[in-house]
C-alpha positions in Angstrom: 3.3 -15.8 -0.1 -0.7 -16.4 -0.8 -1.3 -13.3 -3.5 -4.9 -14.7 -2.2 -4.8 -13.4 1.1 -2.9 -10.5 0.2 -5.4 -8.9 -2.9 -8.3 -11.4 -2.6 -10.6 -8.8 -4.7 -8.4 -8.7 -7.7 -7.4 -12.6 -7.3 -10.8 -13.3 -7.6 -11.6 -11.2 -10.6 -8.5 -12.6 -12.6 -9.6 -16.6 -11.3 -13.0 -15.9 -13.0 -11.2 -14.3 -16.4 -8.7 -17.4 -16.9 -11.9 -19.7 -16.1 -13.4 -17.9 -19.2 -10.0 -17.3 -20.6 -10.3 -13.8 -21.1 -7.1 -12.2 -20.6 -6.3 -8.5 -22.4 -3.6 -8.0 -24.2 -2.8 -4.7 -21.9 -3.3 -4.3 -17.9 -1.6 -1.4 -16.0 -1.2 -2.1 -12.2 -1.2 1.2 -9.8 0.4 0.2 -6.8 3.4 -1.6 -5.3 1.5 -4.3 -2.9 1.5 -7.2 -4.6 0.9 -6.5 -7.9 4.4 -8.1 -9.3 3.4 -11.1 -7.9 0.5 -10.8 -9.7 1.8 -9.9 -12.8 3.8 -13.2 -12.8 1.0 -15.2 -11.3 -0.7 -14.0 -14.8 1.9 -15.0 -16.6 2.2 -18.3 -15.2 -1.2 -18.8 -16.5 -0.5 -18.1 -20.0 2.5 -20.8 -20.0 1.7 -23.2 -17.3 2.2 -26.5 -19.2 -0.4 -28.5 -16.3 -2.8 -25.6 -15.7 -6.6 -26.6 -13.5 -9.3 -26.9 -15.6 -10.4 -23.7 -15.0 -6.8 -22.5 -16.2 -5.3 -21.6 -13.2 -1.7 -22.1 -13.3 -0.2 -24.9 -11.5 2.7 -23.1 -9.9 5.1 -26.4 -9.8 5.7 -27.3 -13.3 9.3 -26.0 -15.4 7.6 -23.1 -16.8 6.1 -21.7 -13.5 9.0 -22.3 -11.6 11.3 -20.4 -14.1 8.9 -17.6 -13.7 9.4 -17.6 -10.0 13.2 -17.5 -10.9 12.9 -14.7 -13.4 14.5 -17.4 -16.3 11.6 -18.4 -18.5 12.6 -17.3 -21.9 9.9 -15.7 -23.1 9.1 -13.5 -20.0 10.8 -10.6 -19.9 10.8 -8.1 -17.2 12.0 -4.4 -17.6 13.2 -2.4 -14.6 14.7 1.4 -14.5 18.4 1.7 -15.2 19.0 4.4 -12.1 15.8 6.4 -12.4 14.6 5.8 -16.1 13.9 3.7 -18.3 15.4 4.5 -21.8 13.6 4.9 -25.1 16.4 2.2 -26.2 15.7 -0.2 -24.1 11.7 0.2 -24.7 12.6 0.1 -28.4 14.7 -3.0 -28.0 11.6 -4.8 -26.7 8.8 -3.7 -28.9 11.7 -5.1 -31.9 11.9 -8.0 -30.0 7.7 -8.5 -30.5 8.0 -9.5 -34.3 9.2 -12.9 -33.8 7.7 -15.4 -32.0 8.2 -16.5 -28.3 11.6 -19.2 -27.6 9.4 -21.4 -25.9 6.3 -21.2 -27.5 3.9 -18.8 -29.2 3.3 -15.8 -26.4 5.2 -13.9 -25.2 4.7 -11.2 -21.9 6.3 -8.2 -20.9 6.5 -6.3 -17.9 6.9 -3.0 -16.9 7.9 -2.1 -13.2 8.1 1.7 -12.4 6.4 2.5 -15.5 6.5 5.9 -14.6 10.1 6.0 -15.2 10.2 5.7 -18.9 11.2 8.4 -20.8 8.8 10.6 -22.4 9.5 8.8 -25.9 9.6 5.1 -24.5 5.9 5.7 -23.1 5.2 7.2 -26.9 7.1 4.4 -28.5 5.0 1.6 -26.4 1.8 3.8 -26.7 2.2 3.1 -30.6 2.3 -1.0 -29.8 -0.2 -0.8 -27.2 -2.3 0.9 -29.9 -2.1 -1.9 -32.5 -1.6 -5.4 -29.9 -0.6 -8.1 -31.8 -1.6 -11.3 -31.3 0.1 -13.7 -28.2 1.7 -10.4 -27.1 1.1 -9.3 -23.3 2.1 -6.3 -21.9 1.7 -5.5 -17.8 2.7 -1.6 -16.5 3.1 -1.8 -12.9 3.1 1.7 -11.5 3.1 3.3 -7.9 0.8 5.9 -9.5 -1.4 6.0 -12.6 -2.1 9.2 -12.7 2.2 9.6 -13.9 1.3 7.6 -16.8 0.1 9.0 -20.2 -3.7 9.5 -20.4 -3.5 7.8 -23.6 -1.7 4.9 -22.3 -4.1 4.3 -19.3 -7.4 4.5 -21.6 -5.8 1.7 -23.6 -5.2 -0.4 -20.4 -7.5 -2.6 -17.9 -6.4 -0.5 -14.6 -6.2 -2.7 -11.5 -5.3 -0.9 -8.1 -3.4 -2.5 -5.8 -4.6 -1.0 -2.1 -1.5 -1.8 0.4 -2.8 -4.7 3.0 -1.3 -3.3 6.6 -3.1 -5.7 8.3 -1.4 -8.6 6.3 2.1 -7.4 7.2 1.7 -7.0 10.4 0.6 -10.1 11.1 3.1 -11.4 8.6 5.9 -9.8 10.8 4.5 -10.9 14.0 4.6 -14.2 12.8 7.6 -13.7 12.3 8.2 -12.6 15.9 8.6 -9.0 15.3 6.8 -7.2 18.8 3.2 -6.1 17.8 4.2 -2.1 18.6 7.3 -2.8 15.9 4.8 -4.6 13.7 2.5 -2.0 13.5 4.9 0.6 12.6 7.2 -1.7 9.5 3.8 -2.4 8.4 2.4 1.1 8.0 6.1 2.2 6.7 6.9 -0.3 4.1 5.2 -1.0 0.8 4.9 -4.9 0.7 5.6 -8.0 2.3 9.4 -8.3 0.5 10.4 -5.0 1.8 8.9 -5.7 5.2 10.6 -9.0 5.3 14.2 -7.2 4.2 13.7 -4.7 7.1 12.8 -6.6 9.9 15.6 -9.1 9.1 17.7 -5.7 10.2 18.3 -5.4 13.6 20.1 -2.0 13.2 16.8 -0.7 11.3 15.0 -1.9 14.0 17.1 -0.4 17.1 17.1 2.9 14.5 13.3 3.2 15.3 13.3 3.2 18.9 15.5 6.1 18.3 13.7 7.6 15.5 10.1 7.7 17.7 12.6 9.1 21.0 13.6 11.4 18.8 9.9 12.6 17.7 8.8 12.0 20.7 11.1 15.1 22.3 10.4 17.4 19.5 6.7 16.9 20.6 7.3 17.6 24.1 10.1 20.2 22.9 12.2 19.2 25.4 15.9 20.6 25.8 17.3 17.0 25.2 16.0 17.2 21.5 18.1 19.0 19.8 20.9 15.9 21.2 18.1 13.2 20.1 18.3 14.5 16.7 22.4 14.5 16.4 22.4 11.3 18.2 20.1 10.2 15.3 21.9 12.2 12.4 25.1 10.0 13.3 23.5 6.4 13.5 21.6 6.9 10.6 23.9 6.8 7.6 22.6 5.5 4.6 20.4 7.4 2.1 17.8 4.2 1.7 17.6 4.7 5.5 17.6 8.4 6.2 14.7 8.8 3.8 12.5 6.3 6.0 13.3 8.3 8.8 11.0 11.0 7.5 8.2 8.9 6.4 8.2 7.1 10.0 8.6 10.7 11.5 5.1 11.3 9.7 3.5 8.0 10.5 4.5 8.9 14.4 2.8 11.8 14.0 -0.2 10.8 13.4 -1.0 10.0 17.4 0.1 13.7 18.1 -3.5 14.8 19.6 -3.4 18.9 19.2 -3.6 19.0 15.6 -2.3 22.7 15.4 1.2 21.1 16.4 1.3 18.3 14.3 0.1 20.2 11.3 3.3 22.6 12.5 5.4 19.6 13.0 4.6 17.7 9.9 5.5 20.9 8.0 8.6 21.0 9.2 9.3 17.6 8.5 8.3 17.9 4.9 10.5 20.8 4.6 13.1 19.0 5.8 12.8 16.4 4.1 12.9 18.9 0.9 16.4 20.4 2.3 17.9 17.0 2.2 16.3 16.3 -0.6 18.4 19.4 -2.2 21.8 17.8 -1.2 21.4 19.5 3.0 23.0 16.9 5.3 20.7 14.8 6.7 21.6 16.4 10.3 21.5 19.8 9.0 17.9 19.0 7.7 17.3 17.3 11.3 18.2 19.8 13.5 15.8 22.7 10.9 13.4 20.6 12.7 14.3 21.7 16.5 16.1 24.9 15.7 13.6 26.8 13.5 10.8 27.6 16.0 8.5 29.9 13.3 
């Protein structure tokens, strides 16, 4: 995927710092398009072994392709285990900073969710952060800064990574999704990976037709809703799924002209989404939406 095309401002900015070779020790990435890929496209350019002259990595040679493949030795990439990530496992890390890299002198570490560590891993990497040592890189890749400690950030280059919709969709339509479909994956997802996983499933896809029906009676208020939404409630079975279906309820929304309704829809939809989110059924939470008429 062309990480050009996708943030070409921040691209840009980082090809003019590896010309001058002037990477920090420290970046924190707020936002989920793209900003992996550039996290590794960074590191790429600390270990490519046939970089440009300007230092931009090759992205063919061993050590950028075992990148790519999440097997270079002395990249190491830490991810939540269920919803946090551990003071251990931060710990383990910052241990594994006093000896030098397996395959050469640096050595970079990545962060995703960032917001997820516990309280005391963000205190035990603020410590690190504090006093860098040399050939050590560390990148925080959040979905929003302002969850990460104040005194973390102000140690950090931020970089925010503004979603692309326009990218995906055309992305999906060149993939031969329908423009209409397009529109709505792209406004729903995050990036291009996860736009990629759910266009590639048909019964997502099918699931949206019935989703917008479904909104589309609540609207009108039609009789037939209330049978729209348990129709729905029984296709719709997985919790990855089910919590899509309120944020593309919102997103169709949007083209709801009278805004006293949708304000009173999208309320109800938030509180729904609340109910379920407090162990309600998903069709329980579904039909609050055409039953309660307050």
């Amino acid at each position: 995927m062309n990480l050009e095309q996708q943030q070409p401002k921040i691209f840009a900015y980082f090809k003019t710092i590896l010309k001058k070779q002037l990477i920090s020790h420290a970046y924190l990435f707020s936002g989920e398009f793209a900003s992996f890929e550039m996290a590794l496209y960074v590191a790429k350019s600390l270990f490519c072994s046939n970089p440009s002259k300007d230092h931009e990595p090759c992205l063919v040679c061993r050590s950028c392709r075992l990148i790519d493949e999440r097997e270079f030795l002395d990249l190491k990439v830490i991810e939540p285990t269920g919803n946090m990530i551990k003071t251990e496992t931060v710990r383990e890390f910052i241990h594994d900073f006093s000896y030098s890299g397996l395959e050469g002198k640096r050595q970079v570490f990545i962060i995703k969710d960032a917001e997820k560590m516990h309280p005391n891993a963000a205190n035990s990497l603020l410590k690190f952060i504090e006093n860098p040592q040399k050939d050590i890189y560390i990148i925080l890749i959040t979905s929003d800064v302002n969850k990460i400690l104040p005194t973390i950030r102000s140690r950090c280059q931020v970089f925010y990574f503004k979603k692309n919709s326009q990218f995906i969709k055309d992305y999906l339509e060149s993939k031969g999704i329908f423009s209409s479909q397009a529109l709505k994956l792209a406004e729903l997802v995050s990036d291009v990976a996860e736009a990629k996983k759910w266009s590639e499933n048909q019964k997502w896809l099918d699931n949206m037709k019935e989703i917008e029906l479904a909104v589309g009676a609540i609207v009108a208020n039609q009789p037939m809703a209330y049978l729209r939404i348990a129709k729905l409630s029984d296709k719709i079975q997985e919790k990855e799924e089910q919590q899509l279906t309120f944020k593309l309820m919102v997103i169709l929304l949007k083209d709801v002209e009278d805004s006293l309704k949708r304000d009173k829809l999208l309320k109800k939809i938030y509180h729904a989404q609340k109910m379920w989110q407090a162990n309600v059924s998903f069709q329980n939470a579904l039909e609050y939406m055409v039953l309660d008429q307050s």
